[in-house]
C-alpha positions in Angstrom: 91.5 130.5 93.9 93.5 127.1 92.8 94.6 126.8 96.5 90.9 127.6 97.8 89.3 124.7 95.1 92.2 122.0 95.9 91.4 122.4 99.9 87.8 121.8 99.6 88.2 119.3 97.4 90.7 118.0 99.2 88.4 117.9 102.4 85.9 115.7 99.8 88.2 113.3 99.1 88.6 112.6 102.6 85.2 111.3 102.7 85.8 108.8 100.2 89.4 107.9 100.8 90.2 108.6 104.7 94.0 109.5 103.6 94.2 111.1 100.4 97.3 112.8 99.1 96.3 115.5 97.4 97.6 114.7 94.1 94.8 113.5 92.4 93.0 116.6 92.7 95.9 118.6 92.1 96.4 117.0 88.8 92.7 117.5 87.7 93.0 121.2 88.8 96.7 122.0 88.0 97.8 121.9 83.8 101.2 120.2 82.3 103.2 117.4 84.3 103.7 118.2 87.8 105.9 116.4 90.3 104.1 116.7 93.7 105.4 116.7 97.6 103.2 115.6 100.3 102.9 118.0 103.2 100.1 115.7 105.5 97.4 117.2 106.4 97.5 119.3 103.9 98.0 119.7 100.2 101.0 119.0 98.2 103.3 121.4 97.0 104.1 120.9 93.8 107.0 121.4 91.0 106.6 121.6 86.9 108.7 119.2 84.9 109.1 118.4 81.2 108.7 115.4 80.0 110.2 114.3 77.0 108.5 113.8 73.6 106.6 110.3 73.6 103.1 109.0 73.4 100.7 106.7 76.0 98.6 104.3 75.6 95.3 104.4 78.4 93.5 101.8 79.3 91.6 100.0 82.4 90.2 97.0 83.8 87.6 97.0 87.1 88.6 97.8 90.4 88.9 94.8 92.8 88.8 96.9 95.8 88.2 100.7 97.2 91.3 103.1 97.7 90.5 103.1 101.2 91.2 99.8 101.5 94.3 99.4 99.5 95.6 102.3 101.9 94.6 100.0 104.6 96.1 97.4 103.4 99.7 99.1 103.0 99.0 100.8 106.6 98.7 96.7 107.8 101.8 95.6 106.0 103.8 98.6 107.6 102.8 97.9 110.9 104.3 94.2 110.3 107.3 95.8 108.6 107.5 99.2 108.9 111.2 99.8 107.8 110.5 97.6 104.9 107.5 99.3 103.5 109.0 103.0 104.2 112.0 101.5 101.9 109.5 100.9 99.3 108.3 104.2 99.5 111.4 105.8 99.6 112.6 103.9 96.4 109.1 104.9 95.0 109.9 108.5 95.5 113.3 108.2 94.5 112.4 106.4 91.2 109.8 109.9 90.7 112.7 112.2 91.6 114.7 110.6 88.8 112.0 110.8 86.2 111.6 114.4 86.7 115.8 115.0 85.8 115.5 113.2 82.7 116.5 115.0 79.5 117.3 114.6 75.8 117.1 111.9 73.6 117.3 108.6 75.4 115.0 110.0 78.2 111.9 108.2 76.7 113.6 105.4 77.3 114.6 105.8 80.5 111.7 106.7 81.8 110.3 103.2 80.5 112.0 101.7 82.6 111.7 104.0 85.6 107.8 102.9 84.9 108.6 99.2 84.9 111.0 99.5 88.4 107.6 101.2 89.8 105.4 98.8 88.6 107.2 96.2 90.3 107.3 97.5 93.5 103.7 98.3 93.1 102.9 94.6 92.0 105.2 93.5 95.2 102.7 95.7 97.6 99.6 93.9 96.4 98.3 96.7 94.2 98.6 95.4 91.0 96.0 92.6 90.0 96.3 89.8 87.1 94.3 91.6 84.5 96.6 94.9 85.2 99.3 92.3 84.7 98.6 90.9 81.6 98.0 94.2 80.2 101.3 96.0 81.4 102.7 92.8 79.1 100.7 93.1 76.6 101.6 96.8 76.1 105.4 95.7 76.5 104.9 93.1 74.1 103.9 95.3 71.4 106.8 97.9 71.7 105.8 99.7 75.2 109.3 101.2 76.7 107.4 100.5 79.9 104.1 100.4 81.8 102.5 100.6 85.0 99.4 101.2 87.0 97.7 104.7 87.7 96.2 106.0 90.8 95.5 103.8 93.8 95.6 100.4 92.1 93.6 97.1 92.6 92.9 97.4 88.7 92.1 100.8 87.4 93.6 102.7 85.0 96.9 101.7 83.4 99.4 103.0 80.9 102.3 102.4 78.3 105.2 104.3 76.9 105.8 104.5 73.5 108.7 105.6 70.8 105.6 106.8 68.2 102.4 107.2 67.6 101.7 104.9 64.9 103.1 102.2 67.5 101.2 103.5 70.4 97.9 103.1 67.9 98.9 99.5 66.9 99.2 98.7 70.6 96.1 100.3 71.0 93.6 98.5 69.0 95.8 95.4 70.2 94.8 96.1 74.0 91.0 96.7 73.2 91.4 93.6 71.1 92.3 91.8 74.4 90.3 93.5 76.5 86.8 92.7 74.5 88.2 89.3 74.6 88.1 88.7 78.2 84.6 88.0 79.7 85.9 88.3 83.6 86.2 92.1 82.5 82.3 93.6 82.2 82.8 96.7 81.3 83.4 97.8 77.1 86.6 97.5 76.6 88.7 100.9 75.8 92.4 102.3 75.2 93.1 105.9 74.6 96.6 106.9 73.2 98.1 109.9 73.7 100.9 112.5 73.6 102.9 113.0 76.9 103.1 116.6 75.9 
């Protein structure tokens, strides 16, 4: 039945986003961390993974633009540079691969700064925007092993790593402290933290 819900919702999503992946509905169907293979047209298949003990901080600012044409976008810079882009990729998908082998202690780490190699590519593709910027630095600056964007980009949802949970909280009520402060963002400001487990 997982399989049956994830097609049809896939078929949704391609309404709304003309090239989805499939991951974001896999992940709202599927439980646990899950590192996911694209199999165009169809859905992902997908492999658990354990991540190590650490805790997130969520937050978001508005969207400057619609997935579709953020996917646009990238499908305009790869016609211009194709080899480039499908580099970029690659290393994207490499830098997941090796997030997914990391294990004992300094893995937290590690993974921080798996996060902040992605987020610069990311940032380099035109999918980051200031606001998402100033945030990732704000998270770093108050302990964050590493941050990046989530989902399709062009503002959005965001995260940090942290060490601890009374650190992830501090940088917490610091980020809603920023983002309340900031009158270009309209909506409340927010941060969630949680466990990565």
């Amino acid at each position: 039945p997982v399989e049956e819900l994830w097609n049809a919702a896939h078929a949704l999503e391609e309404v709304f986003h003309g090239t989805p992946s499939g991951i974001d509905t896999g992940v709202s169907l599927l439980e646990g961390s899950s590192l996911f293979y694209p199999r165009p047209p169809g859905i992902p298949s997908v492999k658990a993974v354990t991540l190590p003990s650490g805790w997130l901080v969520i937050g978001a600012v508005p969207r400057t633009g619609s997935t579709a044409d953020l996917v646009a976008g990238i499908r305009e810079r790869w016609k211009m540079d194709p080899t480039g882009i499908e580099d970029l990729m690659q290393t994207l998908g490499s830098i997941s691969e090796s997030a997914c082998r990391l294990t004992g202690a300094p893995a937290l780490v590690q993974l921080g700064e798996l996060a902040d190699r992605a987020q610069a590519i990311l940032a380099g593709l035109d999918l980051s925007t200031p606001a998402v910027d100033d945030a990732l630095e704000l998270l770093r600056d108050n302990g964050a092993l590493g941050a990046k964007l989530s989902g399709a980009g062009g503002g959005g949802a965001f995260f940090g790593m942290f060490q601890d949970e009374p650190m992830a909280r501090t940088a917490a009520g610091v980020l809603t402290e920023w983002l309340g402060s900031r009158p270009s963002l309209p909506t409340g400001p927010f941060s969630l933290v949680m466990s990565l487990r």
